[in-house]
C-alpha positions as CSV (number, residue, x, y, z in Angstrom):
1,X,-201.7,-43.5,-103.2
2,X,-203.5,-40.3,-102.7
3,X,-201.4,-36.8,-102.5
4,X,-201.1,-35.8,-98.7
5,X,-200.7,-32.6,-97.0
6,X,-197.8,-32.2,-95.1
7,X,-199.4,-32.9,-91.7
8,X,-199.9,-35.8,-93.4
9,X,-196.9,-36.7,-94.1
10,X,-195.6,-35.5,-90.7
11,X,-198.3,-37.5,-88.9
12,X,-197.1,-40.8,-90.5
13,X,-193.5,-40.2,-90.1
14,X,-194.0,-38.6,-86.8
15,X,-192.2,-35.8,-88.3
16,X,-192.6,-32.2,-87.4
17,X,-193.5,-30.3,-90.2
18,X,-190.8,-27.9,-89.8
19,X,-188.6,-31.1,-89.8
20,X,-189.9,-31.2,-93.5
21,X,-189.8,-27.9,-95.0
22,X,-186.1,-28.4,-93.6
23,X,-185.6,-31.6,-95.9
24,X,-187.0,-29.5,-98.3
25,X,-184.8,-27.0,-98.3
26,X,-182.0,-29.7,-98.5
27,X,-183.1,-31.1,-101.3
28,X,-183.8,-34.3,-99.8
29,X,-188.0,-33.9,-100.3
30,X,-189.5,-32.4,-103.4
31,X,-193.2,-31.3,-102.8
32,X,-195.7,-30.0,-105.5
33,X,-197.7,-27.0,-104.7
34,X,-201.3,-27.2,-105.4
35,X,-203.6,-24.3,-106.2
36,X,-204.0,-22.5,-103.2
37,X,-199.8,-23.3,-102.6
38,X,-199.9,-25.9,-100.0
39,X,-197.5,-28.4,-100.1
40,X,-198.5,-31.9,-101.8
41,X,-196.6,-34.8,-101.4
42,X,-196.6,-37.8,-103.5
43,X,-195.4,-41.7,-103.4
44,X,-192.1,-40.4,-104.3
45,X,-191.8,-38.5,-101.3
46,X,-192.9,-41.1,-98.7
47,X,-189.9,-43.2,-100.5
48,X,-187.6,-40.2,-100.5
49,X,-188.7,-40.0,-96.2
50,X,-188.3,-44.1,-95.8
51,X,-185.1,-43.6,-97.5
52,X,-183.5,-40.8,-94.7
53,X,-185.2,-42.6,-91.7
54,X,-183.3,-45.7,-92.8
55,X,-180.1,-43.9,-93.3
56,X,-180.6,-42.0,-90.0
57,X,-181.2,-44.9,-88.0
58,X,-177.8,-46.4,-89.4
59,X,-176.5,-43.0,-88.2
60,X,-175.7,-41.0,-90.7
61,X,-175.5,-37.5,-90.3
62,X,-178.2,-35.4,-92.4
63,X,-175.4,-33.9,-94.7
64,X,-174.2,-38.0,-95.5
65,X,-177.4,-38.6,-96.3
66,X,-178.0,-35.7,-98.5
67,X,-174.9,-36.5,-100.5
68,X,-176.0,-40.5,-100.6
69,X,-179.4,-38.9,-101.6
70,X,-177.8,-37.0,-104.5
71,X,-175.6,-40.2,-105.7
72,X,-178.6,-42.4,-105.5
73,X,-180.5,-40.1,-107.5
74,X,-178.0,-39.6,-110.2
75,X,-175.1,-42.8,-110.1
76,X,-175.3,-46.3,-110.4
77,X,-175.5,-48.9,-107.8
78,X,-171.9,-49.4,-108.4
79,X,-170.9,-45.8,-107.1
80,X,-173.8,-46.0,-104.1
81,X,-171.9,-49.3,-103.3
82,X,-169.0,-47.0,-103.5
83,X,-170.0,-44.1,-102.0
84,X,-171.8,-45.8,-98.7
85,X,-169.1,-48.6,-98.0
86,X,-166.4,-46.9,-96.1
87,X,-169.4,-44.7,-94.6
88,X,-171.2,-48.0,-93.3
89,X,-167.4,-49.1,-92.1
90,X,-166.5,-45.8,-90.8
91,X,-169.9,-46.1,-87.9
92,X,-169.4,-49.8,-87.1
93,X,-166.0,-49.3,-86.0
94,X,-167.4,-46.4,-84.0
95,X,-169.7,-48.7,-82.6
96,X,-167.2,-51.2,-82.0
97,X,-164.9,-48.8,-80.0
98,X,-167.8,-47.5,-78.1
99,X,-169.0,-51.2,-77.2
100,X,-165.7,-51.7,-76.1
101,X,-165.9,-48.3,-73.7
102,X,-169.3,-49.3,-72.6
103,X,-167.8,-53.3,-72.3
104,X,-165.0,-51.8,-69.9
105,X,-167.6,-49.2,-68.1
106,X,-169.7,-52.5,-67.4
107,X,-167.0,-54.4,-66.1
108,X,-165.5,-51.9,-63.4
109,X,-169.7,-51.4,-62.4
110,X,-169.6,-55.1,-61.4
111,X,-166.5,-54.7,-59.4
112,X,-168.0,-51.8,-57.7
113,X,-171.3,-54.0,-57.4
114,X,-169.1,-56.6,-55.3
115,X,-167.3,-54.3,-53.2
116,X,-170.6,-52.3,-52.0
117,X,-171.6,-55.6,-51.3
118,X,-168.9,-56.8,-49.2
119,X,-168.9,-53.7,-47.4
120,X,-168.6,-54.8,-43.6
121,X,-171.6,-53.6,-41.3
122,X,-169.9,-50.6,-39.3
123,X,-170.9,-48.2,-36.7
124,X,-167.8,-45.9,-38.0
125,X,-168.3,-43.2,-40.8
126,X,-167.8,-44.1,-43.9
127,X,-165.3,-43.2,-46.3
128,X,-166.6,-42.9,-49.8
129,X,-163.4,-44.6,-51.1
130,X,-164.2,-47.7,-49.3
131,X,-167.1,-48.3,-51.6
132,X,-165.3,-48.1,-55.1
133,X,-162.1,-50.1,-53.8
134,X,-161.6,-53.7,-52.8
135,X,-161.4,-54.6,-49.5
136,X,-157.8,-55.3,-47.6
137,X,-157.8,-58.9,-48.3
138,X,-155.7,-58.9,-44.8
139,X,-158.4,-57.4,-42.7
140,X,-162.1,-57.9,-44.5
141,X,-163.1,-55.6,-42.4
142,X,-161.4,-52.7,-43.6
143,X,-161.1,-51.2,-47.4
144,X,-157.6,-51.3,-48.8
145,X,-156.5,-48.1,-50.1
């Protein structure tokens, strides 16, 4: 693989390349200079970038992926194991609670689906309530409040 500028490597990672003078500066990235002090990026680099956008997309925040960064670097797989387990559990319980919220937001928008529906044809005004609340089961034509 041939050494890339960092457009380059913001090109292909659809990066900005302030995005990686910032990784940089975090330690995550390591760019040469070359002789005119332009930043030159190697293999290791595009590994070091695959490695973050993987960790990002399981949603770790920058500063967990810097420390996993570091341990990868200088640990064994043992510690990694270690080190990202309870991380890894930490988010898919977060995701599990917020499936549950969105679970529950879906359900009471299919309630609200039916009762727009079953709205009765009126030449009265409306009342907004009417729409979010089941009908009187007594009178169909009216909303029980």
């Amino acid at each position: 693989m041939r050494l890339m500028f960092i457009s380059d490597v913001a090109n292909q990672f659809g990066l900005a390349p302030s995005t990686l003078r910032y990784y940089e500066a975090q330690g995550l990235i390591a760019p040469t200079r070359d002789h005119n002090g332009y930043r030159v990026y190697g293999p290791e680099t595009v590994e070091q970038l695959q490695f973050v956008r993987e960790a990002k997309q399981l949603g770790l925040s920058l500063l967990e992926i810097v420390e996993l960064a570091r341990t990868v670097e200088h640990d064994t797989c043992t510690r990694v194991r270690k080190a990202l387990h309870p991380q890894l559990r930490q988010r898919l319980n977060e995701i599990d609670t917020r499936l549950a919220s969105l679970q529950g937001l879906r359900q009471r928008i299919v309630t609200a689906v039916k009762n727009v529906d079953q709205c009765p044809d009126s030449e009265g005004q409306c009342r907004s309530e009417c729409v979010f609340l089941a009908q009187n089961p007594d009178n169909p034509s009216e909303c029980a409040l």
